[in-house]
C-alpha positions as CSV (number, residue, x, y, z in Angstrom):
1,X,375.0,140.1,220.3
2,X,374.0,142.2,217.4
3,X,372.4,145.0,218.0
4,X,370.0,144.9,215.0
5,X,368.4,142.2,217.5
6,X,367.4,144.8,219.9
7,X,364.8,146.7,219.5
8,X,364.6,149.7,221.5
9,X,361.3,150.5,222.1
10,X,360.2,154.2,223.2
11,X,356.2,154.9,224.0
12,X,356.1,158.8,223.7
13,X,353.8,161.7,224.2
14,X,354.8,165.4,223.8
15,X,358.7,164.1,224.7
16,X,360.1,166.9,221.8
17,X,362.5,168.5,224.5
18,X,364.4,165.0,225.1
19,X,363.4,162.3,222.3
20,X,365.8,163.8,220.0
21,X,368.4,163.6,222.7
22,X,367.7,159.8,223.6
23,X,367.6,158.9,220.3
24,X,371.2,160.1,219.4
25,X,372.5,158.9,222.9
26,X,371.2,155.3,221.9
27,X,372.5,155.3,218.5
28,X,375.5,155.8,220.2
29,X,375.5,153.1,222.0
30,X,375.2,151.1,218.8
31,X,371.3,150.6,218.7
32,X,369.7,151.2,215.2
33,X,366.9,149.8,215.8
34,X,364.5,152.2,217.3
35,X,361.1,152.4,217.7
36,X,358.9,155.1,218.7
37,X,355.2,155.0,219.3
38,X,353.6,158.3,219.2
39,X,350.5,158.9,220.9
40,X,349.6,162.0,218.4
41,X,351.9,164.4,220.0
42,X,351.6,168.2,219.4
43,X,354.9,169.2,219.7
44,X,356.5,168.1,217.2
45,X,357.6,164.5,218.8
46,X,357.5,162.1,215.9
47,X,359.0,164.3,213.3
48,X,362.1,164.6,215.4
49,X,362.3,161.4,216.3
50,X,362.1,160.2,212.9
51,X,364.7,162.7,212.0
52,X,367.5,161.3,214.1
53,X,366.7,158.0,212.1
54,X,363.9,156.5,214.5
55,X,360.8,154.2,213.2
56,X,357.6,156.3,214.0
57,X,354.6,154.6,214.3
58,X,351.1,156.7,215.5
59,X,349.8,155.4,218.2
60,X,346.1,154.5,217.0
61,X,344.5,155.0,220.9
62,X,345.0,156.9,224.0
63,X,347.4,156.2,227.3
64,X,350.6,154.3,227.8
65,X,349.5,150.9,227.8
66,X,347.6,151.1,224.6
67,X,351.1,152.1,223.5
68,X,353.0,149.4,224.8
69,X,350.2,146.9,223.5
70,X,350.4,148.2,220.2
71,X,354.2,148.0,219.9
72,X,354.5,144.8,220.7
73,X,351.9,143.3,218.2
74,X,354.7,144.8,215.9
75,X,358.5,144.2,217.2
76,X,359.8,140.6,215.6
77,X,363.3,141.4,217.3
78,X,365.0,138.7,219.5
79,X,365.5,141.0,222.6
80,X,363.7,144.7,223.4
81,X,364.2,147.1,225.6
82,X,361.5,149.4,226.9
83,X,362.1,153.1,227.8
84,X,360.5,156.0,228.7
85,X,360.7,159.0,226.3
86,X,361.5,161.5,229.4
87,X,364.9,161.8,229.5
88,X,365.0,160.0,232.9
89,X,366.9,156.7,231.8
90,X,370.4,156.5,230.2
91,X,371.0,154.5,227.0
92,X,374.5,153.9,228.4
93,X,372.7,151.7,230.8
94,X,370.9,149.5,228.5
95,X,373.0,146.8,228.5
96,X,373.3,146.2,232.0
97,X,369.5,145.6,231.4
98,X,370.1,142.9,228.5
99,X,372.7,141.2,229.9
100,X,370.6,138.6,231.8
101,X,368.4,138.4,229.6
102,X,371.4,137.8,226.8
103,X,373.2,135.0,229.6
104,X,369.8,133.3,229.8
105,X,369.5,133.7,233.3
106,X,366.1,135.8,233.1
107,X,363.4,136.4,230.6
108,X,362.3,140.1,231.4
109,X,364.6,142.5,233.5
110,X,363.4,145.2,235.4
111,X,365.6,148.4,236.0
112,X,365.5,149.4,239.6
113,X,365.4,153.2,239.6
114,X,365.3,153.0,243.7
115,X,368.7,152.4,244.0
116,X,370.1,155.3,242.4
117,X,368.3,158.0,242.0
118,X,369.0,161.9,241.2
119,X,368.2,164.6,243.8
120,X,364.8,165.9,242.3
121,X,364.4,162.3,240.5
122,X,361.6,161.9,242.8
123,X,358.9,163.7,244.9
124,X,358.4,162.8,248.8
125,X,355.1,162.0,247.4
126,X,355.7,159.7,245.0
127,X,358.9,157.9,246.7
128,X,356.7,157.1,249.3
129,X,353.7,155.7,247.2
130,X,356.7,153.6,244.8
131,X,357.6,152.4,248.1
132,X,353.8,151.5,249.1
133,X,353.0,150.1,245.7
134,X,356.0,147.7,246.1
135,X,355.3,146.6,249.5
136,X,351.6,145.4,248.3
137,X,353.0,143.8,245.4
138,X,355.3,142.0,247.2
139,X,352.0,140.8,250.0
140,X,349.8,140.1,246.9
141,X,351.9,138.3,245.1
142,X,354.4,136.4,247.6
143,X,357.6,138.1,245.5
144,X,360.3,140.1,246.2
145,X,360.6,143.0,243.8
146,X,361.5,147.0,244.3
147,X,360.4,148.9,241.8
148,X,357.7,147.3,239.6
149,X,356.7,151.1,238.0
150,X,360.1,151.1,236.3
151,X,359.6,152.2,232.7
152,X,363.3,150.9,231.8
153,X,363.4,147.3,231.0
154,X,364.6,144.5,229.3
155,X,362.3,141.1,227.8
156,X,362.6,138.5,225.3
157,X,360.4,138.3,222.4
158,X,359.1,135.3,224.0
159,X,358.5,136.7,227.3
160,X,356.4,139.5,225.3
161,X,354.5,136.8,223.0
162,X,353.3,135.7,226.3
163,X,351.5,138.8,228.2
164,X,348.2,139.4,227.9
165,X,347.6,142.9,228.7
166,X,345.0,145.1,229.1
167,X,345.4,148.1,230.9
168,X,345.8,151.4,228.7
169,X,346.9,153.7,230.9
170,X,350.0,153.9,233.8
171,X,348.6,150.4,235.7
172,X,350.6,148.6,232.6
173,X,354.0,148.6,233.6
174,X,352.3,146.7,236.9
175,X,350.6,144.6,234.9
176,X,353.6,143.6,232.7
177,X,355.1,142.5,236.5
178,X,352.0,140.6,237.7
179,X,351.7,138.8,234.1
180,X,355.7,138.1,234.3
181,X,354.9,136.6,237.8
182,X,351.6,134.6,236.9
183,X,353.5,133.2,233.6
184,X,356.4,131.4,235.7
185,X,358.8,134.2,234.0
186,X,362.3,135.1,235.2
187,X,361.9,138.1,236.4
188,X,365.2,140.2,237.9
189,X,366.0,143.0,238.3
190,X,369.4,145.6,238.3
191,X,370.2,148.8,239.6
192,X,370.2,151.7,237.9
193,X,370.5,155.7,237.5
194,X,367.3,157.9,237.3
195,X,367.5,161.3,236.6
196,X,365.0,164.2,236.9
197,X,362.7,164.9,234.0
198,X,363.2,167.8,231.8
199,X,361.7,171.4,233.2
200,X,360.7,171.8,229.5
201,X,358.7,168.4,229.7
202,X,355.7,168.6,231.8
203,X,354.6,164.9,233.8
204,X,351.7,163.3,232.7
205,X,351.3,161.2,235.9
206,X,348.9,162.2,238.1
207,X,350.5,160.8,242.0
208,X,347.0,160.4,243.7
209,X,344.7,159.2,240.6
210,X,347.1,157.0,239.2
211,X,348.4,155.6,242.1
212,X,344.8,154.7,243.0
213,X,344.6,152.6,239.6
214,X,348.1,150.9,240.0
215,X,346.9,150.2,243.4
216,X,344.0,148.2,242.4
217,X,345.2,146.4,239.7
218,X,347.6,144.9,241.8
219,X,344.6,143.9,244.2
220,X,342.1,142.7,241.3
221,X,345.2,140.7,239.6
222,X,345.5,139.1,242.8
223,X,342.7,136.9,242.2
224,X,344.1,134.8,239.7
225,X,347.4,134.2,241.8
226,X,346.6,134.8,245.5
227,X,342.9,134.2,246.2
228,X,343.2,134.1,249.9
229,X,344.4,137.6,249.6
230,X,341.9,138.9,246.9
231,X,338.6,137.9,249.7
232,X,341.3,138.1,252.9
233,X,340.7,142.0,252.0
234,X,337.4,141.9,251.8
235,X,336.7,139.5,254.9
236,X,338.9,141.3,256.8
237,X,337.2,145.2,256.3
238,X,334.0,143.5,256.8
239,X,334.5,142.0,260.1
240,X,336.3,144.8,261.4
241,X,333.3,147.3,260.5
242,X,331.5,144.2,261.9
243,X,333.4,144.6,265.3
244,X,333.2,148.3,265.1
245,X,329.5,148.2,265.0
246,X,329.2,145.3,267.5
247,X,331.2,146.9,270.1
248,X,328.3,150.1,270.0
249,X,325.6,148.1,270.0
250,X,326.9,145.7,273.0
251,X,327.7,149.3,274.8
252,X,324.5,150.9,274.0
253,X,323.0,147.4,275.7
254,X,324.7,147.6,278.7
255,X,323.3,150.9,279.5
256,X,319.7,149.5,278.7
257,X,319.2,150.6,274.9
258,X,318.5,148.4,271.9
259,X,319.3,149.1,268.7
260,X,317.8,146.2,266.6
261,X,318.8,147.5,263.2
262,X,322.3,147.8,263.8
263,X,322.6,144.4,265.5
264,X,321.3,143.0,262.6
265,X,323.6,144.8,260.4
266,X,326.2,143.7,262.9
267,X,325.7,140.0,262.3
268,X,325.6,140.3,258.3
269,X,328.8,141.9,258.1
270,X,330.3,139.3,260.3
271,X,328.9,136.8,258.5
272,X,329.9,137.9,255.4
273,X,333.3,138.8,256.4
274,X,333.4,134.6,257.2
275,X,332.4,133.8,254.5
276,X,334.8,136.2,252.4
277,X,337.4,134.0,254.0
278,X,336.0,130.9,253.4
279,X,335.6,131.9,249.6
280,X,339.3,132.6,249.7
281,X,340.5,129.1,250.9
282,X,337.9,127.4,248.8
283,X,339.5,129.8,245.9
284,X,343.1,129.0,247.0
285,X,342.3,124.9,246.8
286,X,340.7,124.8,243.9
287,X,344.0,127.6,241.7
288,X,346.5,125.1,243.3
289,X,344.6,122.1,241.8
290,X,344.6,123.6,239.1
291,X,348.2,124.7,238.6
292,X,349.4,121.0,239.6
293,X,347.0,119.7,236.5
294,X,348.8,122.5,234.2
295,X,352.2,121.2,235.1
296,X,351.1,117.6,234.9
297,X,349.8,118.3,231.6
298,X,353.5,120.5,230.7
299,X,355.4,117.2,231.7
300,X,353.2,114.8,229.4
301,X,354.0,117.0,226.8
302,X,357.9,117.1,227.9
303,X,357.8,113.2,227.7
304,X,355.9,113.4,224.2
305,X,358.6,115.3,222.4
């Protein structure tokens, strides 16, 4: 490998207490290539990042994804690597991300930060919302993975030409994972060290509002990949408040009161709860027709060529 084919790619915002310090670790490891998106930083970011002999570019909107969307419109190199500006990862470890990708065995590499992590790496709050997070991928989306909030990771240019991402803010690492899931990518994933961030460098994460927003875009990604599970939800919390109410009204019966409203309230919220499911199967039918005509279609073309 040549390591002018990497491109090591480094979305940064107020990082001046370690980007000058990841920068010089990763030249180190023989990466020259380095790019840094700066989302307008006021510390001084981008001037020292471009001093130890990084690429700069100004990030032209607001949040992480808009960074990560940006920089990839612009990187032509074979292989990048994406890593926080934090001080968290270690450069030394990059090529225990590339090295699947480089063997062909995947096409985007996730670094798994839950298997070795530094005391003070992680919060009790926010270990156990990683761990939440991961369990309702891996329901949503039928796939085993542990850590798909990693910022350290590994992708072929093709793998990147092929997202389609949205999401500015913290939700796009999650969407990078569902969109590596629904485009039939190889996705795995290897352990690796994760260190607490710098006292001098203040979090930008917020636990409970952005864990909200990774939470549902996991759920309203799930729609184009897991139907049954997009309306399940829905059905499911509707019939339950369905039975909640139902269970009153039958009580308040019994002891010779009617409540006419509620029982009519009752019946729609059962009813729609049904019908939520039966949404989701028709849903589910009609995405797995529809994936069998894509690869039908993928095979005629195969046999073209």
């Amino acid at each position: 490998m040549n390591s002018a084919d990497v491109c090591i790619l480094v979305p940064t915002l107020n990082e001046a207490a370690t980007i000058g310090q990841l920068i010089k670790d990763f030249r180190k490891e023989g990466f020259s290539n380095i790019l840094v998106i700066d989302g307008n930083s006021r510390d001084g970011t981008g001037e020292i990042a471009e001093a130890e002999g990084a690429r700069v570019v100004m990030q032209t909107g607001k949040g992480k994804g808009q960074a990560m969307i940006q920089a990839f419109g612009l990187i032509e190199s074979p292989y990048v690597i994406m890593v926080d500006g934090d001080g968290t990862y270690l450069a030394r470890e990059a090529r225990f991300l590339l090295e699947p990708v480089l063997e062909g065995r995947a096409d985007h590499v996730i670094g798994n930060r839950l298997e070795n992590y530094s005391p003070g790496a992680f919060t009790k709050l926010n270990l156990m919302g990683n761990r939440l997070i991961n369990m309702f991928f891996d329901i949503a989306y039928g796939v085993k993975l542990k850590d798909i909030l990693s910022g350290y990771r590994a992708f072929t240019l093709e793998s990147v030409r092929e997202l389609e991402l949205n999401k500015t803010g913290f939700e796009i690492e999650t969407e990078i994972s569902v969109e590596c899931i629904l485009k039939k990518q190889r996705v795995e994933e290897v352990p690796i060290t994760y260190l607490p961030r710098s006292e001098k460098g203040a979090t930008k994460l917020n636990p409970v509002k952005d864990g909200f927003r990774i939470g549902s875009t996991i759920y309203k990604l799930a729609k184009m990949h897991n139907p049954m599970f997009y309306f399940g939800i829905i059905g499911y919390i509707s019939i339950l408040a369905g039975l909640f109410t139902g269970t009153f009204v039958v009580s308040e019966w019994i002891e010779g009161t009617d409540h006419i409203p509620l029982t009519i309230l009752t019946t729609l919220l059962i009813i729609f709860g049904l019908q939520m499911f039966i949404f989701g199967t028709l849903s589910d039918f009609i995405l797995t027709l529809h994936r069998q005509t894509v690869q039908l279609i993928i095979e005629m073309n195969k046999q073209k060529k």
